[in-house]
C-alpha positions, 0 to 999 in steps of 0.5 A: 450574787455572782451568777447574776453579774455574769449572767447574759441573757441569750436569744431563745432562737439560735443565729442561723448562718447564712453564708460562709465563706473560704477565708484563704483557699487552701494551698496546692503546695505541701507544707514540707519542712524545707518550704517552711525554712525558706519562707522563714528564711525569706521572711527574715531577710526581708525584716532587715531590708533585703529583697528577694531577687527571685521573686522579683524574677518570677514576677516580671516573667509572670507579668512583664515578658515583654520587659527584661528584668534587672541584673542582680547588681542593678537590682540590689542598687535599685532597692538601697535607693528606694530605702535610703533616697540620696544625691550624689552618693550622698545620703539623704537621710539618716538610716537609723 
């Protein structure tokens, strides 16, 4: 009784693939131990709100010349803005 409850009929023609694709190209970079702890490292910083001024650097000289990029004073004043909007020093809402 059992072989006939988890018995699944299967098509006589195997599925024939058409198209396959790369889901992510592979990394030019090696994966060494110490890229590893930075990534993880990063990756914890930003859990608890801590942006990372370097990427933000490579980024606006990669995409922005033109444009110079914040100190990391303005910069880290920018990003508590953003996360806890208030006037007057005051904050807004509760951070919780």
């Amino acid at each position: 009784m059992a072989k006939l409850i988890y018995r699944v009929a299967r098509p006589l023609v195997p599925p024939v693939i058409i198209r396959c694709q790369q889901i992510a190209p592979p990394s030019p970079e090696k994966l060494t131990l110490r890229l590893v702890m930075q990534r993880l490292a990063q990756c914890f910083r930003l859990m608890v709100g801590v942006q990372d001024y370097g990427n933000y650097v490579r980024h606006m000289q990669a995409h922005h010349p033109d444009q110079p990029a914040m100190s990391e004073r303005d910069f880290h004043r920018y990003c508590l803005d953003a996360r806890f909007p208030g006037k007057g020093g005051k904050l807004g809402k509760c951070p919780c």
